[in-house]
N, CA, C and O atoms as a GROMACS GRO file, in nm:
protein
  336
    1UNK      N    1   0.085  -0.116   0.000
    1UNK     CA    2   0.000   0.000   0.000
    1UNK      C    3   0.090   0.123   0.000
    1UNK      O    4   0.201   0.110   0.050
    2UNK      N    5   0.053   0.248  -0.053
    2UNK     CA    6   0.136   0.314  -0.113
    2UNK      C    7   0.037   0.449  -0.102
    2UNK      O    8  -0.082   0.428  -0.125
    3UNK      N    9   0.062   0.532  -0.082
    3UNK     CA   10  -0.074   0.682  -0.060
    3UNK      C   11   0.003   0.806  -0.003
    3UNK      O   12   0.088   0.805   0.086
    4UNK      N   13  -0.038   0.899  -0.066
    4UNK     CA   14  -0.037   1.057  -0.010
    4UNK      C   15  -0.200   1.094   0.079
    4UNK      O   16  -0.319   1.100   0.046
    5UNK      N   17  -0.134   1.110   0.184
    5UNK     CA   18  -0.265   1.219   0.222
    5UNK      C   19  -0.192   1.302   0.341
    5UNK      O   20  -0.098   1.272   0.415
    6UNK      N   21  -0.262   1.406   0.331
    6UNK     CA   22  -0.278   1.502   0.465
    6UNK      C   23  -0.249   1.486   0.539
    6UNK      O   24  -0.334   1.403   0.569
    7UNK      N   25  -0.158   1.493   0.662
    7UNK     CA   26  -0.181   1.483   0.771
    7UNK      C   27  -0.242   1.537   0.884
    7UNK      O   28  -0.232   1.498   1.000
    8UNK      N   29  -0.294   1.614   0.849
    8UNK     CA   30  -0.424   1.698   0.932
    8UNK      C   31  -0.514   1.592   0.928
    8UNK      O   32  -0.562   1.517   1.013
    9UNK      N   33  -0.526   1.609   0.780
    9UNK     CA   34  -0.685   1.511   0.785
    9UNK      C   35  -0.624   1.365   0.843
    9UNK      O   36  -0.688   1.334   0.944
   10UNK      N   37  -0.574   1.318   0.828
   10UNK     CA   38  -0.481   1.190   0.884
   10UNK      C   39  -0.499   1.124   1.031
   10UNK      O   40  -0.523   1.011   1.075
   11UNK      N   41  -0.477   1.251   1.083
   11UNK     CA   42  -0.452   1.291   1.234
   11UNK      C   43  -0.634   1.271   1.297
   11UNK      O   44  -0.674   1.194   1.384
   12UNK      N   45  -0.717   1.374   1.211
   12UNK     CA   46  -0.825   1.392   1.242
   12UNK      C   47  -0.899   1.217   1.215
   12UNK      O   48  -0.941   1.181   1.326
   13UNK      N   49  -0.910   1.170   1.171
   13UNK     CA   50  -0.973   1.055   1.122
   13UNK      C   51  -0.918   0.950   1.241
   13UNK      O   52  -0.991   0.865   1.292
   14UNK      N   53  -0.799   0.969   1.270
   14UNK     CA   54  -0.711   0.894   1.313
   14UNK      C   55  -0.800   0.902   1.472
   14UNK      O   56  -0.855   0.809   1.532
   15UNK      N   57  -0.791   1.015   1.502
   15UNK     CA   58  -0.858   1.043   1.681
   15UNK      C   59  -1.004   1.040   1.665
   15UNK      O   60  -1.070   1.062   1.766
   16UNK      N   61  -1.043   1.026   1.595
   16UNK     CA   62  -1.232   0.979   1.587
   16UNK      C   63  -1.228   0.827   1.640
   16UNK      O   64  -1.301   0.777   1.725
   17UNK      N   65  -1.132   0.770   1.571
   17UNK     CA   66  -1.134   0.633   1.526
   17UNK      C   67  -1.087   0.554   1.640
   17UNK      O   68  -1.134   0.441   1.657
   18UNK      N   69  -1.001   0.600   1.718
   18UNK     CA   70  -0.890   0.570   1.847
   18UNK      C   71  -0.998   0.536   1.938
   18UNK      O   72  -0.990   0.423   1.988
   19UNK      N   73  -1.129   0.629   1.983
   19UNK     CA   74  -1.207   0.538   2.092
   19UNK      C   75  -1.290   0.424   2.088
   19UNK      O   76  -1.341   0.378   2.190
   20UNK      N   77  -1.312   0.358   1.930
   20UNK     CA   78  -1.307   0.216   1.908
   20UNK      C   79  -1.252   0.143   1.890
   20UNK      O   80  -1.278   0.053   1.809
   21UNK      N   81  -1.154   0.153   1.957
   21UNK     CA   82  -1.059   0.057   1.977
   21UNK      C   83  -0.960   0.037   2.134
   21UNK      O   84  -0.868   0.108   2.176
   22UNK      N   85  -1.024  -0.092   2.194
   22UNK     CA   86  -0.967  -0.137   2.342
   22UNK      C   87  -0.882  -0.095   2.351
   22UNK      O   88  -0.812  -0.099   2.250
   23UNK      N   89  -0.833  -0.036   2.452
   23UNK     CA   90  -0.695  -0.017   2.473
   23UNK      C   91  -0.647  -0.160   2.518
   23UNK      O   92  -0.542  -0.207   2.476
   24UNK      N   93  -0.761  -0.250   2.639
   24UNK     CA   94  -0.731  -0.365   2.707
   24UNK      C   95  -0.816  -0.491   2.667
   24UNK      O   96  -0.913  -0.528   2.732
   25UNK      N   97  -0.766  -0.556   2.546
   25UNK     CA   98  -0.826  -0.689   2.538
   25UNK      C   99  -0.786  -0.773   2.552
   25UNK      O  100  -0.674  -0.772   2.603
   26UNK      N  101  -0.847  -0.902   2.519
   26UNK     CA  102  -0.805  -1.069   2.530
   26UNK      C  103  -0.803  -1.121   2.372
   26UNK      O  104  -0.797  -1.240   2.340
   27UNK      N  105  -0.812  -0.992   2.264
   27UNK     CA  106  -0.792  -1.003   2.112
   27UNK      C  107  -0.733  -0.928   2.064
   27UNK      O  108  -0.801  -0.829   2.038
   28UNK      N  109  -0.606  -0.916   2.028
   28UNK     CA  110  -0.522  -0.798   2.004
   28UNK      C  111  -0.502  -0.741   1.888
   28UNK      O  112  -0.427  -0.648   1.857
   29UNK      N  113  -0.582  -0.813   1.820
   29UNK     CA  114  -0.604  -0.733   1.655
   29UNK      C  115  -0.672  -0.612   1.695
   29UNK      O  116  -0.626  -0.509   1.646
   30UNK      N  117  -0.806  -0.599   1.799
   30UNK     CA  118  -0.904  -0.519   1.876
   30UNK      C  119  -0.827  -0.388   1.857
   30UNK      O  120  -0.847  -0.301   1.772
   31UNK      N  121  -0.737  -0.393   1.954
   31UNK     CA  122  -0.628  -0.279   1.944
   31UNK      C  123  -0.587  -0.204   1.808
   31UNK      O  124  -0.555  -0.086   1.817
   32UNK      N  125  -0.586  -0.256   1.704
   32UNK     CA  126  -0.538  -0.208   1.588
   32UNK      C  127  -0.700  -0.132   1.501
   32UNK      O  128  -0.821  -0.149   1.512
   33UNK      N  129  -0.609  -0.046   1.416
   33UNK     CA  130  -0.678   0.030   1.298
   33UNK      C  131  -0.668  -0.022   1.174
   33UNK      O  132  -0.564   0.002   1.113
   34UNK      N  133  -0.772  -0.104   1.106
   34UNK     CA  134  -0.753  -0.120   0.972
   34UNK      C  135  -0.777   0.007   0.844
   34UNK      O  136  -0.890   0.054   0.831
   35UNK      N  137  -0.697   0.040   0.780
   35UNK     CA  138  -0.635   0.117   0.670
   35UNK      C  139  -0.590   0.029   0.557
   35UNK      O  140  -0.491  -0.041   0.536
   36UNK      N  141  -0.741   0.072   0.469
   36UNK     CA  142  -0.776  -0.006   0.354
   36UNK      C  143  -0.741   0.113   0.241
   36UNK      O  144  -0.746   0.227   0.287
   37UNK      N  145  -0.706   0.100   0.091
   37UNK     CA  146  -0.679   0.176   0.022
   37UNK      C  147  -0.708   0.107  -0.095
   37UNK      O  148  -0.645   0.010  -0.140
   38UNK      N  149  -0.841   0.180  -0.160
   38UNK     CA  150  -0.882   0.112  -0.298
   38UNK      C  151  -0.874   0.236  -0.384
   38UNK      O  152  -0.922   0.342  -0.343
   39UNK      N  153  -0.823   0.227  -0.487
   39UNK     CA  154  -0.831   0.369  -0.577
   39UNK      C  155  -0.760   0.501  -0.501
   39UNK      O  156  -0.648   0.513  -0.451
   40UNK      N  157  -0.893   0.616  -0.516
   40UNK     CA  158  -0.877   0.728  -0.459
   40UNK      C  159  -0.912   0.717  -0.312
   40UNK      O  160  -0.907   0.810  -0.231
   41UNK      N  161  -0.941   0.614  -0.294
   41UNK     CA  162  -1.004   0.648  -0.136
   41UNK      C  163  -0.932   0.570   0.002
   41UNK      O  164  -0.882   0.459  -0.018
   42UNK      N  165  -0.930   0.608   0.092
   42UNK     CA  166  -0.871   0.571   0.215
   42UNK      C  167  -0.989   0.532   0.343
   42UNK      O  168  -1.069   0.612   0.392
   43UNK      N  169  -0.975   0.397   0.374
   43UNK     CA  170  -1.087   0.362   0.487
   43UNK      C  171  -0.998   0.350   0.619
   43UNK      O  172  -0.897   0.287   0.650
   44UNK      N  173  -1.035   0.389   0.646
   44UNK     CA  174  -1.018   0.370   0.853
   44UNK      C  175  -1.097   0.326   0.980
   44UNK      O  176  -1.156   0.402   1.056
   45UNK      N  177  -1.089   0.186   0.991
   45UNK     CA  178  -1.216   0.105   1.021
   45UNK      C  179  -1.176   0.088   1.173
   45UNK      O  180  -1.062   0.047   1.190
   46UNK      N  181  -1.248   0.111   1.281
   46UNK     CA  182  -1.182   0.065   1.459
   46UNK      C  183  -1.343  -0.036   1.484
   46UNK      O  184  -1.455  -0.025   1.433
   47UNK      N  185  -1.283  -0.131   1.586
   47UNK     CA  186  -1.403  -0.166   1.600
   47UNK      C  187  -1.342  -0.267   1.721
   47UNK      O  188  -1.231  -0.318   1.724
   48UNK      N  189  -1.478  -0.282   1.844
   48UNK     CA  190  -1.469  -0.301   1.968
   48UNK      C  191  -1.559  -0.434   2.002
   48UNK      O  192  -1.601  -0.436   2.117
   49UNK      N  193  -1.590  -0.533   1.929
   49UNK     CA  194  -1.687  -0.624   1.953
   49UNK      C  195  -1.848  -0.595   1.975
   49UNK      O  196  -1.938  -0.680   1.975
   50UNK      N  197  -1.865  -0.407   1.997
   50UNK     CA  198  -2.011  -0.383   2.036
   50UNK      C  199  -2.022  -0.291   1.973
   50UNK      O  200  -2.136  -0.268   1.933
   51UNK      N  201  -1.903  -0.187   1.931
   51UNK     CA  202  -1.911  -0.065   1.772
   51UNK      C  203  -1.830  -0.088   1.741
   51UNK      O  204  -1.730  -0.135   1.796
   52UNK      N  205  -1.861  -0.052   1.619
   52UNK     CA  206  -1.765   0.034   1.488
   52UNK      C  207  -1.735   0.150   1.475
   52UNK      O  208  -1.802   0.237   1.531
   53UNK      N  209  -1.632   0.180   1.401
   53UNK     CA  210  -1.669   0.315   1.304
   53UNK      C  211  -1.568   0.319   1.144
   53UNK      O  212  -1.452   0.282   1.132
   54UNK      N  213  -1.666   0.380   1.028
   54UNK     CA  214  -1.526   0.364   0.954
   54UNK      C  215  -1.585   0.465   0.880
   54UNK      O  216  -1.701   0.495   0.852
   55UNK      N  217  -1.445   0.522   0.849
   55UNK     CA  218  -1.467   0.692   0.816
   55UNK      C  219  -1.338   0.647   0.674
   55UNK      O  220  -1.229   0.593   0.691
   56UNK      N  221  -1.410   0.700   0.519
   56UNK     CA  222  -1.365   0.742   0.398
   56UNK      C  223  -1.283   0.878   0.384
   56UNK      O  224  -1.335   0.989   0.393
   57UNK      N  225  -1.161   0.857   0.362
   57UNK     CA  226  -1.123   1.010   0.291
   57UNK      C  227  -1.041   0.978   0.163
   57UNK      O  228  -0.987   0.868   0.151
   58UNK      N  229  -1.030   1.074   0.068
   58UNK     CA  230  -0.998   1.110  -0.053
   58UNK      C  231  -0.821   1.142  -0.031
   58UNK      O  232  -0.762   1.226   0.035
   59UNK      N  233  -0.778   1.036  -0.115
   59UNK     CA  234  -0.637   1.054  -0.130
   59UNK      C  235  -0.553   1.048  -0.274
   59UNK      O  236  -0.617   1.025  -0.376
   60UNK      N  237  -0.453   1.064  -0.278
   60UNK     CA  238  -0.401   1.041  -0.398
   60UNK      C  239  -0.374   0.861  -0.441
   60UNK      O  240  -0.331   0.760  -0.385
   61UNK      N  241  -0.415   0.889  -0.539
   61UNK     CA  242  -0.440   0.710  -0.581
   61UNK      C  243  -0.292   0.663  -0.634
   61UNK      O  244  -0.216   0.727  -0.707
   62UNK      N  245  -0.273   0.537  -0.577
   62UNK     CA  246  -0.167   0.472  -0.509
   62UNK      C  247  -0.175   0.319  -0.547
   62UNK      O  248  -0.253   0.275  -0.632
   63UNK      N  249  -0.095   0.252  -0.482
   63UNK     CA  250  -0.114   0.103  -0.495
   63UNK      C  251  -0.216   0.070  -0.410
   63UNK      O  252  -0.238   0.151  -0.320
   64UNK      N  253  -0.276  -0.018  -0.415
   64UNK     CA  254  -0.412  -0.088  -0.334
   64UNK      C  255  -0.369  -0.184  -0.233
   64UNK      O  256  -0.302  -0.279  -0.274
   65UNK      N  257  -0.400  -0.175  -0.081
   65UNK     CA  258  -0.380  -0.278  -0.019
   65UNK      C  259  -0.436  -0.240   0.104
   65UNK      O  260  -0.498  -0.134   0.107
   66UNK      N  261  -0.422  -0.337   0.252
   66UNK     CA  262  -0.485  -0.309   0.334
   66UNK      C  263  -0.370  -0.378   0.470
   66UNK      O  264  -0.300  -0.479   0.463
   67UNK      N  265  -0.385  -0.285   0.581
   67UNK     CA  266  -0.306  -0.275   0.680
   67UNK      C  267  -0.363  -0.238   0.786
   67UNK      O  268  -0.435  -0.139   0.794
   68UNK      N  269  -0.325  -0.343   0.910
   68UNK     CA  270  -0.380  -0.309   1.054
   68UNK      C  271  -0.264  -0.260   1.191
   68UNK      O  272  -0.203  -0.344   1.256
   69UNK      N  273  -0.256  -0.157   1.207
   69UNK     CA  274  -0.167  -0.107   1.279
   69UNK      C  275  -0.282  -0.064   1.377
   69UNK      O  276  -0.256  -0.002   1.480
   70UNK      N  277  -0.130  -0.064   1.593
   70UNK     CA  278  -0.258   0.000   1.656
   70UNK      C  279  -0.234   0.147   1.686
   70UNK      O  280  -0.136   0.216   1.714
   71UNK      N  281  -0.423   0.175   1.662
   71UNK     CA  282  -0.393   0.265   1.683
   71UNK      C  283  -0.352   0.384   1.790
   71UNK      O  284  -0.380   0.499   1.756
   72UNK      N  285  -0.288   0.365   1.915
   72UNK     CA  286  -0.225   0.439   1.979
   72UNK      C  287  -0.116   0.475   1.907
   72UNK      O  288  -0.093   0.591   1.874
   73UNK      N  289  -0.051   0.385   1.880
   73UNK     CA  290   0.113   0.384   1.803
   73UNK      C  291   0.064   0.486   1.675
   73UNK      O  292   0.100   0.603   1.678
   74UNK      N  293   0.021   0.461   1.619
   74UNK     CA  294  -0.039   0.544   1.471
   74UNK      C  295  -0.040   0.715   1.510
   74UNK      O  296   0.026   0.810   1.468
   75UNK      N  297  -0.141   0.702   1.604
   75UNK     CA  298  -0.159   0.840   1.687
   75UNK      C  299  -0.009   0.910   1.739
   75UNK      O  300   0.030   1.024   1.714
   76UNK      N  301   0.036   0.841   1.790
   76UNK     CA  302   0.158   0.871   1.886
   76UNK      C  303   0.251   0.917   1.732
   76UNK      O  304   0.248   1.035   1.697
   77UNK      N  305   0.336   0.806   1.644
   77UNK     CA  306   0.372   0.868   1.540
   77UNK      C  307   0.310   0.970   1.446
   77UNK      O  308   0.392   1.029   1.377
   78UNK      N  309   0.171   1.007   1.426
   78UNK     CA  310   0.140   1.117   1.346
   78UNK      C  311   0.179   1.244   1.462
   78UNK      O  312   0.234   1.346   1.420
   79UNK      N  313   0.150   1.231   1.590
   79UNK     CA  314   0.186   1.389   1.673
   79UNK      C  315   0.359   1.426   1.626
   79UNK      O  316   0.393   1.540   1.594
   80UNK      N  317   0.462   1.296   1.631
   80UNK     CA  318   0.552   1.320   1.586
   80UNK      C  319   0.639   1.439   1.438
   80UNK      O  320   0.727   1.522   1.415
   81UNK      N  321   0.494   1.334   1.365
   81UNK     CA  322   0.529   1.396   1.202
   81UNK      C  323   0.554   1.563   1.210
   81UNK      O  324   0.483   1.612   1.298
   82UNK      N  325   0.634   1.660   1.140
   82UNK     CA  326   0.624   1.786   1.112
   82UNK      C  327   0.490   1.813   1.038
   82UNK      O  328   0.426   1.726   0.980
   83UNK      N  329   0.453   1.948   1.048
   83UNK     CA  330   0.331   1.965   1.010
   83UNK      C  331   0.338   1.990   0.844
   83UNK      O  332   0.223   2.032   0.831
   84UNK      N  333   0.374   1.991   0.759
   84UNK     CA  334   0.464   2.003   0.635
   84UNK      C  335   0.412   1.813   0.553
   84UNK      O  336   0.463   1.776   0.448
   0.00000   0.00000   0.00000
């Protein structure tokens, strides 16, 4: 997977998404953010055994693939990134 986007918007999607997802489970995928990339578009899916949420944004079209990172770590490295 391969993509340009924003990191504002990045960031923003990113902290919507962070309170569906356990911080403390007994399934540790739970913990992670799936970041799907078909075409132009970018999915960001969290989900807790009792919600969801998955929020679309518009990116530069890229290679297609899909990746589950958690998201604290995700969060924690985007505060890192320069704003640039």
């Amino acid at each position: 997977m391969n993509t340009t986007v924003s990191k504002t918007m990045l960031a923003s999607i990113i902290a919507t998404a962070i309170p569906y997802t356990p911080s403390r489970t007994t399934i540790p995928v739970l913990a992670n953010l799936l970041l799907e990339q078909e075409g132009s578009s970018l999915t960001v899916t969290g989900y807790d055994l009792s919600t969801s949420i998955t929020i679309a944004l518009p990116v530069m079209p890229g290679n297609d693939g899909a990746i589950t990172i958690p998201g604290k770590l995700l969060n924690d490295l985007l505060a890192l990134l320069p704003q640039d």
